[in-house]
C-alpha positions as a LaTeX table, in Angstrom:
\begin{tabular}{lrrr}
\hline
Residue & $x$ (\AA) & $y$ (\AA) & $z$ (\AA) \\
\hline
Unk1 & $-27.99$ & $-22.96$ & $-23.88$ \\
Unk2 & $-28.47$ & $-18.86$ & $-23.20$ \\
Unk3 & $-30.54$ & $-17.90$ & $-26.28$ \\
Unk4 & $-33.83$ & $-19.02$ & $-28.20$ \\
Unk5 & $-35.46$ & $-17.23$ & $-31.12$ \\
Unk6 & $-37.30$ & $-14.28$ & $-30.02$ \\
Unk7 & $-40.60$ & $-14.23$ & $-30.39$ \\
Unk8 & $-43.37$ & $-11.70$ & $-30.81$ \\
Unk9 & $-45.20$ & $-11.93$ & $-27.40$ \\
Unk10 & $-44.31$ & $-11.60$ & $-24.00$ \\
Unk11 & $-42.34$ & $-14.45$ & $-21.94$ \\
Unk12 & $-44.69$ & $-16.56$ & $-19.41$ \\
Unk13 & $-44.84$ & $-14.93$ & $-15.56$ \\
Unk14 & $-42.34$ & $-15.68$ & $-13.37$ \\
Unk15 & $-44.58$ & $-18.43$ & $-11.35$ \\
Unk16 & $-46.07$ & $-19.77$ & $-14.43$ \\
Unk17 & $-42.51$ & $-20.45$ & $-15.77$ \\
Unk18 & $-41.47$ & $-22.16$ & $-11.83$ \\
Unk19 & $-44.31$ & $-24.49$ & $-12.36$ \\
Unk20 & $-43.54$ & $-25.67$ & $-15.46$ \\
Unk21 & $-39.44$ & $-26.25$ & $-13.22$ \\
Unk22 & $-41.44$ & $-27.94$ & $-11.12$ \\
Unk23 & $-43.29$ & $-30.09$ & $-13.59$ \\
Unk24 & $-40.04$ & $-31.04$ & $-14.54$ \\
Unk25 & $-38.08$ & $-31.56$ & $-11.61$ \\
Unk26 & $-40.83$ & $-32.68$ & $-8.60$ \\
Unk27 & $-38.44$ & $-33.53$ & $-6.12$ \\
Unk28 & $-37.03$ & $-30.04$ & $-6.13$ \\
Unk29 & $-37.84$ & $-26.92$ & $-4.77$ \\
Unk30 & $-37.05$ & $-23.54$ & $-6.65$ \\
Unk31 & $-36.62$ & $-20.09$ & $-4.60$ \\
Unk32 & $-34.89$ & $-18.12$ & $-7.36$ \\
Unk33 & $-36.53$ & $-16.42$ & $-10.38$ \\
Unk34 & $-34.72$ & $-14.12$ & $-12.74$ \\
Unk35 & $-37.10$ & $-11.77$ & $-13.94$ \\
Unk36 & $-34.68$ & $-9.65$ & $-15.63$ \\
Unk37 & $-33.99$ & $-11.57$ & $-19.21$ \\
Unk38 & $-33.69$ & $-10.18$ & $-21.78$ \\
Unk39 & $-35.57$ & $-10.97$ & $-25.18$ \\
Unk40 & $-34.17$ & $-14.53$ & $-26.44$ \\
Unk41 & $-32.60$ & $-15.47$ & $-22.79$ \\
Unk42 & $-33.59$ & $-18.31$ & $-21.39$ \\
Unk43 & $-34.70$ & $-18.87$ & $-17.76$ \\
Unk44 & $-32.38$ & $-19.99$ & $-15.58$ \\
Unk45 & $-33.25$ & $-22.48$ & $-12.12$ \\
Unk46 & $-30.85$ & $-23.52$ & $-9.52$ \\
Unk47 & $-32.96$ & $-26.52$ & $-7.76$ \\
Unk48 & $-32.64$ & $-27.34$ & $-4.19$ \\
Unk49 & $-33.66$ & $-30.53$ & $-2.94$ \\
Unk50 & $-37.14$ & $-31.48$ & $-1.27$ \\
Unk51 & $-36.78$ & $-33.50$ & 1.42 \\
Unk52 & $-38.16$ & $-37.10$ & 1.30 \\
Unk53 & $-40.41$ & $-38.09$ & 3.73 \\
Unk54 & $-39.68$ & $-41.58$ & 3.87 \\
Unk55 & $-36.25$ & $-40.74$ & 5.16 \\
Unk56 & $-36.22$ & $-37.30$ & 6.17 \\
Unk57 & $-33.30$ & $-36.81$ & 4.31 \\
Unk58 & $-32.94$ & $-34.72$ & 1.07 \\
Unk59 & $-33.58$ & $-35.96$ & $-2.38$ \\
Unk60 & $-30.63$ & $-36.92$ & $-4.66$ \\
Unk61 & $-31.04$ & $-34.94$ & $-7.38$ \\
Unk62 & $-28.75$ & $-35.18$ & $-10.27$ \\
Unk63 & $-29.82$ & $-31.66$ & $-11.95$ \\
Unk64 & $-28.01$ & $-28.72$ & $-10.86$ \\
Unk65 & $-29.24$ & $-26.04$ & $-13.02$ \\
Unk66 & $-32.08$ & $-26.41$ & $-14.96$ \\
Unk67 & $-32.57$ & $-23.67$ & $-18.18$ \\
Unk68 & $-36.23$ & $-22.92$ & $-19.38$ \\
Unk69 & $-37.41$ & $-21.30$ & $-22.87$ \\
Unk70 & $-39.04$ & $-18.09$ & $-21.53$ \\
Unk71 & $-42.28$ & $-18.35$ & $-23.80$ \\
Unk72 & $-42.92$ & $-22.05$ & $-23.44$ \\
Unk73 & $-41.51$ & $-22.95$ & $-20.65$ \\
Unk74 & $-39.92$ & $-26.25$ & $-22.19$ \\
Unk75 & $-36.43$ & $-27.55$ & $-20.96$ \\
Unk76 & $-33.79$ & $-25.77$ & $-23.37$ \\
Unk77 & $-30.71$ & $-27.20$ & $-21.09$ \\
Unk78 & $-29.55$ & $-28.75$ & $-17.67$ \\
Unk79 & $-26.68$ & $-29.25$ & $-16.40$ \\
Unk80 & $-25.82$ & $-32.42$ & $-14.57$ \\
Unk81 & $-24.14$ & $-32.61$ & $-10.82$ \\
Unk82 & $-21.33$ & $-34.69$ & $-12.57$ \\
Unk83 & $-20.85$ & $-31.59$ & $-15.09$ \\
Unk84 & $-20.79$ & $-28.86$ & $-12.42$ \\
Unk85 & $-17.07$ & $-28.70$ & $-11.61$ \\
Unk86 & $-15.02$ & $-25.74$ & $-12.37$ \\
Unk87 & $-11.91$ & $-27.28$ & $-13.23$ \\
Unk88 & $-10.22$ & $-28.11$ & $-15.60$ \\
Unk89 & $-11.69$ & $-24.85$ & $-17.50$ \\
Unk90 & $-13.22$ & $-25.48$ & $-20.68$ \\
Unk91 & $-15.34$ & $-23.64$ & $-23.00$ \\
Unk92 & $-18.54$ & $-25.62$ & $-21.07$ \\
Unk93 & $-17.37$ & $-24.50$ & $-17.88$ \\
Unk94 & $-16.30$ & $-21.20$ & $-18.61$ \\
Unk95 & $-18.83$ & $-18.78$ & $-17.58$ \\
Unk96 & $-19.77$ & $-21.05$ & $-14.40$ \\
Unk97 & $-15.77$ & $-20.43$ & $-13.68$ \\
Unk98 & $-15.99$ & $-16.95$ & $-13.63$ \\
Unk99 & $-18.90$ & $-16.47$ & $-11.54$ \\
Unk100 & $-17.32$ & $-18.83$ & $-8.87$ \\
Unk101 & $-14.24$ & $-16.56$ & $-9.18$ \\
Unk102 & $-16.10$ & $-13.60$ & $-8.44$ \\
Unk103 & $-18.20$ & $-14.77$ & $-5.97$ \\
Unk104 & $-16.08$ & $-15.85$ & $-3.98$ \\
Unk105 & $-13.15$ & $-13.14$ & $-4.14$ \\
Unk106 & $-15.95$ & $-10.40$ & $-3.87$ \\
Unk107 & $-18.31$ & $-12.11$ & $-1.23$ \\
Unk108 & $-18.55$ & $-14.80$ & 1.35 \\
Unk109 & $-18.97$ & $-17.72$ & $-1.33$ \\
Unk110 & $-22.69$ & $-17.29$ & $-0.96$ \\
Unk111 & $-23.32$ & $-16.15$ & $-5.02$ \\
Unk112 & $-25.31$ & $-13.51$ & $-3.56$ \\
Unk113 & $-26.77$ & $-11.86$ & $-6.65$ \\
Unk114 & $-27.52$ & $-8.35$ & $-5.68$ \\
Unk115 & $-24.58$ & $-6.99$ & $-4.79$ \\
Unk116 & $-26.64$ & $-3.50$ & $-3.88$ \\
Unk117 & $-27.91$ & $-5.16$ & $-0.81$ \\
Unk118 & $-24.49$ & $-6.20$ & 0.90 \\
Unk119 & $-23.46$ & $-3.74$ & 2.94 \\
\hline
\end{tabular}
């Protein structure tokens, strides 16, 4: 799910590659963009829900994380609501368990990723 074949040529911009989210996932908004991959790392997206204007209420959507190829922008991965949860560990959940650890132990809960910025 992290890594795709490096290629010889740059990875799209970081809007161009949010589009192509959003192509994907309409009903969902994205305000994060990790510019800082590395060569063969994919793209990661945590999608917040749009609301729906029919009901004012937000969209159910069932994605949430959403994992781009960096020079195509195709879908390499997503992981499902129902396949979020942290326990039991497992070798799926792993990682995902360790940044809820430290996010919560060293901040408010928040996953705030610059930790230069807290005070």
């Amino acid at each position: 799910m992290s890594h795709v074949p490096v290629r010889n040529k740059p990875h799209l911009d970081p809007l161009t590659l949010r589009e192509r989210a959003q192509a994907i996932l309409p009903h969902a908004r994205f305000n994060f963009v990790d510019m800082n991959t590395d060569p063969g790392d994919v793209v990661y997206f945590a999608p917040e829900p749009r609301t729906d204007p029919a009901t004012g209420k937000p969209y159910d959507l069932d994605c949430a994380e959403l994992y781009l190829n960096p020079y195509t922008g195709e879908e390499t991965a997503r992981v499902n609501k129902q396949n979020e949860g942290t326990w039991p560990v497992t070798r799926r959940n792993f990682t995902r368990f360790i940044f809820e650890i430290h996010s919560n132990l060293y901040g408010d809960g928040s996953a705030n990723f610059c930790s230069a910025s807290r005070p």
